[in-house]
N, C-alpha and C positions, 0 to 999 in steps of 0.2 A: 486431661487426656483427649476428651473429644478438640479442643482446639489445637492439639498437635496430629492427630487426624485429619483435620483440615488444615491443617499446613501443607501436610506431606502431600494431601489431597492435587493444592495447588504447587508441589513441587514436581509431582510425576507428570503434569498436564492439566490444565482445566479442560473444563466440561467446554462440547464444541458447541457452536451456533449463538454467543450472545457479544456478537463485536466482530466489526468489519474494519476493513482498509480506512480510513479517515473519520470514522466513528467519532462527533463530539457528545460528550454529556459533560458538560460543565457544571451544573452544579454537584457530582461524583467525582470530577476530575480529583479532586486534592486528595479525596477520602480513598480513590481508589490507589494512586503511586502511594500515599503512606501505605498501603495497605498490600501493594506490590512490594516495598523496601524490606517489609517485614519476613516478607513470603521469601525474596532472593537471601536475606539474611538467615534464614532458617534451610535453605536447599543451599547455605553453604560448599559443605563437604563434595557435592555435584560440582560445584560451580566457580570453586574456591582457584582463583590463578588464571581462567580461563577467560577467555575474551566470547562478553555476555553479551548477544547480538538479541535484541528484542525485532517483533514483529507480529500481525493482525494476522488476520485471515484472506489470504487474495489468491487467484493460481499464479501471478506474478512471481513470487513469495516463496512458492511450493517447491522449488529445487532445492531449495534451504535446508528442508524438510524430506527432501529425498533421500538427500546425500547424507541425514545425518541415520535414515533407516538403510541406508545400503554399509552401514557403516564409515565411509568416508572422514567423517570429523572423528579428532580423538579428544575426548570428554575433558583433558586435562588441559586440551588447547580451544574449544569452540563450547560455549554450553548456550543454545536457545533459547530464546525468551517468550511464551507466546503471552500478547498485553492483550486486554477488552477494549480498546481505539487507538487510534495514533496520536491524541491528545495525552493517553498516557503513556507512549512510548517514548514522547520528545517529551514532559516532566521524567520519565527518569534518566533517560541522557542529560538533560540538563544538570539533575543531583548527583551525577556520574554513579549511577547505581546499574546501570550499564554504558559498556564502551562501547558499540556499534549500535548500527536498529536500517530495517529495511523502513523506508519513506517516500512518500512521494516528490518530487523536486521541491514543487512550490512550502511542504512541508520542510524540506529541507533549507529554503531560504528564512522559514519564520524562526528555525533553529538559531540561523547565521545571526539574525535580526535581534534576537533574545539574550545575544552571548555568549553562545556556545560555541566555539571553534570546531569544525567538523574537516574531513577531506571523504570526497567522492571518488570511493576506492572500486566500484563496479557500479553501471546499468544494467539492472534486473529485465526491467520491459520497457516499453514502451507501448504506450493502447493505441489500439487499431481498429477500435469498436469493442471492448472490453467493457468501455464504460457507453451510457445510451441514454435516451431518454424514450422511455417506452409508455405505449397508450391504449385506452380500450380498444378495439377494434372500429369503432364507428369514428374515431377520430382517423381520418384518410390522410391528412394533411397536418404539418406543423400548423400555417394560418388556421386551421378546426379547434385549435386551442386556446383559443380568445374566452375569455372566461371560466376556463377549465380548472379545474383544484389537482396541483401537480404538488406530490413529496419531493423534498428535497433535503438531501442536509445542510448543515450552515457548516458546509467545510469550504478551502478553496477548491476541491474539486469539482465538488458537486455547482458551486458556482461558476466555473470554468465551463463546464459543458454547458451548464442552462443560456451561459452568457454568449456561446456560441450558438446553440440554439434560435437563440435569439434574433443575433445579428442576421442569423440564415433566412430566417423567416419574416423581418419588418415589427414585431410585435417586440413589446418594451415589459419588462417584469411588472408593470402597472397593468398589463392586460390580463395577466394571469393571477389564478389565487392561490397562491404560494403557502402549501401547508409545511411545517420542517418537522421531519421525522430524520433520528438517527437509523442510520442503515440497516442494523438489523430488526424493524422494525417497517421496514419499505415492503415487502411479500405481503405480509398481514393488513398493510393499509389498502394493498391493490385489492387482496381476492375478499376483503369486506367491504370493499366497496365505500372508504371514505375517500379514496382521490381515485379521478379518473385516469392520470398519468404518474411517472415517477421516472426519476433523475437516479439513478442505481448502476451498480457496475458488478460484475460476477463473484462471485455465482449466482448474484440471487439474478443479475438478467436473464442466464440461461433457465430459474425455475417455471418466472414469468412468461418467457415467448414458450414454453412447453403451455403455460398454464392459460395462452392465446394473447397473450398483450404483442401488441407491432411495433418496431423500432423505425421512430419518426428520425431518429436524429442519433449520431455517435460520433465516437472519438478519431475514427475514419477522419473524421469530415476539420477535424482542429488538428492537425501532425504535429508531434511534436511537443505537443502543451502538457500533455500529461504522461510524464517521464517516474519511475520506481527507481529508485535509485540506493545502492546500499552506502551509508556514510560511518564514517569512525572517528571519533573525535581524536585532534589532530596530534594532544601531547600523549595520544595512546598508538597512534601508526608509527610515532616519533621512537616511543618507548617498548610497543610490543609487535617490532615486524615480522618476527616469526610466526605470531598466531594470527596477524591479517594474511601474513600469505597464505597460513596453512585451510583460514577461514575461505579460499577464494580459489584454493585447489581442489577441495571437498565440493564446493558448489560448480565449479566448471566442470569438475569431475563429473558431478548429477546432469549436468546438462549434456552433457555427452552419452552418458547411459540413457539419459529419454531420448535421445535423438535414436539410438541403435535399437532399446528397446523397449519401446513406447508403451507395449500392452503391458509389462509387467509395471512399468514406472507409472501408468496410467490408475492400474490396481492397487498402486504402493499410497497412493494422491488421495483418490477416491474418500478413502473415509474420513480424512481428517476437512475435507473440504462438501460434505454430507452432499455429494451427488453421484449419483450414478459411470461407470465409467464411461460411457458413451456422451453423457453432461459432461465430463472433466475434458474429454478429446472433444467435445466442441467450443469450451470454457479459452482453449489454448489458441483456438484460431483467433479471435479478436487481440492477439498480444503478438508482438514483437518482441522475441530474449534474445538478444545480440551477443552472439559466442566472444570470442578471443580478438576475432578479426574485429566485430563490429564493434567490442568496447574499445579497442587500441585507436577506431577511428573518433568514437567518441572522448576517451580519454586523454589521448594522446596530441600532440603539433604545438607551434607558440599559440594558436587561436581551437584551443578546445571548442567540440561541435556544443559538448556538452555546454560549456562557457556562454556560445551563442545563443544556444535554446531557452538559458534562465536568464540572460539580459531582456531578453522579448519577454519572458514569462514576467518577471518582476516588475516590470512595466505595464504592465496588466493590471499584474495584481496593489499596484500601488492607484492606478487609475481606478478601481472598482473598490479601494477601500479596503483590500485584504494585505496588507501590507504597507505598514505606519510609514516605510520609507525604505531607501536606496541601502544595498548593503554592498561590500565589496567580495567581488568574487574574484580577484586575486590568490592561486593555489588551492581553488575549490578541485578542479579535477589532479587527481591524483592516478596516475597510471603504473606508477613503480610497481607497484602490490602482485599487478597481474601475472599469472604463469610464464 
């Protein structure tokens, strides 16, 4: 009885605050998707038929999540997933225990890379300083961090920024002393004082600069690189188009409702992303969510924007080691879906 208690527990929601956007814990990764497969097999009857869209915790994310508390999604067509990292979101798309998942690009190429057939059926955001690399205050200057002990996580995003960082500043990750903390574990390293800096992206940035840390460095400053992107694997858009469109009306829908009325959609956000509304409305300015128009530029032409931004990206990431090799993006973006 108590472990169908905790079943059910983890069917209506888990508990918020322990897993972020790109969250690795590899040595829980295996334990935790068996431990997911178990949980979506038992929230069945919720989720039975319905195009199971996994996703973290990010405000990228949160329209997902809007739209399904405004009503919008119908339970028999759209059922959400929320995972504890995106290391377990892509293991269960990979064991097809869900068919969509909101991701970051470059997470969505190590899908591509692994085997997984996917299509990029919308761009959620794109960061504009979302993500940062924030410092004590007596560090004035990126150069001020020449021996500094900076959190980081061992995802590619959090390498993508620092790598940027990087280049901005002339210092090589040999000048720095690179502690790796998963994400939701970057707040508690700042305000105790085991690293002087940290490579982190919101909410917890927004806790930090309340909590006095200064932003040496953000996603402002890398366009482009760090893309959200919602994907659905490909023999499921092939086979279930009614529930990706319906998946993609519901969310356009929610973005259309926060644009009109921001203070209630702001209130609707708030607790699931444990800040304040006034933190959620300054959460939203570091991100770019590109409505109808701005996915059809990105989804849409013979030469997708989207197509362009992961050729550079994967090159990147194959140059730094995050990615064993070249994958083909041949019918990565997918625009049909759209309203």
């Amino acid at each position: 009885m108590q472990a169908f208690r905790t079943v059910m527990l983890f069917c209506r929601g888990r508990p918020r605050g322990f897993g972020t956007r790109g969250g690795l814990r590899r040595s829980l990764g295996l334990l935790l998707a068996s431990l997911w497969c178990l949980l979506l097999a038992a929230c069945g009857t919720e989720s039975a038929g319905a195009l199971r869209v996994g996703t973290v915790i990010w405000p990228g994310y949160e329209p997902l999540y809007l739209a399904r508390s405004l009503g919008y999604f119908d339970q028999a067509q759209v059922h959400l997933v929320e995972a504890t990292s995106a290391t377990q979101v892509m293991q269960l798309l990979h064991g097809g225990h869900i068919e969509a998942a909101a991701l970051t690009l470059d997470e969505a190429l190590s899908v591509l890379h692994s085997g997984t057939a996917v299509k990029v059926v919308a761009v959620l955001d794109v960061s504009l300083g979302g993500d940062a690399l924030l410092a004590r205050p007596r560090y004035a200057r990126l150069t001020d961090l020449r021996g500094a002990r900076i959190a980081v996580e061992k995802t590619a995003v959090g390498r993508l920024l620092l790598q940027g960082a990087l280049a901005a500043s002339g210092l090589t990750a040999a000048d720095l002393d690179l502690r790796y903390y998963p994400a939701d574990q970057h707040a508690y390293a700042y305000r105790s004082g085991l690293v002087d800096a940290v490579v982190t992206f919101e909410p917890v940035k927004s806790e930090l600069l309340q909590a006095g840390a200064s932003a040496l460095f953000d996603s402002s400053q890398i366009p482009g690189r760090i893309i959200d992107v919602l994907v659905v694997r490909a023999e499921v858009a092939a086979q279930q188009p009614a529930q990706v469109r319906a998946l993609l009306r519901g969310y356009f829908g929610a973005l259309e409702y926060h644009r009109k009325s921001p203070e209630d959609a702001i209130a609707r956000m708030a607790p699931r992303l444990q800040l304040p509304p006034e933190a959620v409305a300054g959460s939203f300015l570091g991100l770019e969510l590109p409505g109808l128009v701005g996915n059809r530029e990105w989804l849409g032409g013979e030469q997708p924007r989207l197509n362009a931004s992961a050729i550079d990206l994967m090159a990147l990431m194959i140059d730094q080691g995050m990615l064993p090799g070249a994958v083909t993006l041949d019918g990565l973006s997918e625009p049909g879906f759209l309203p």
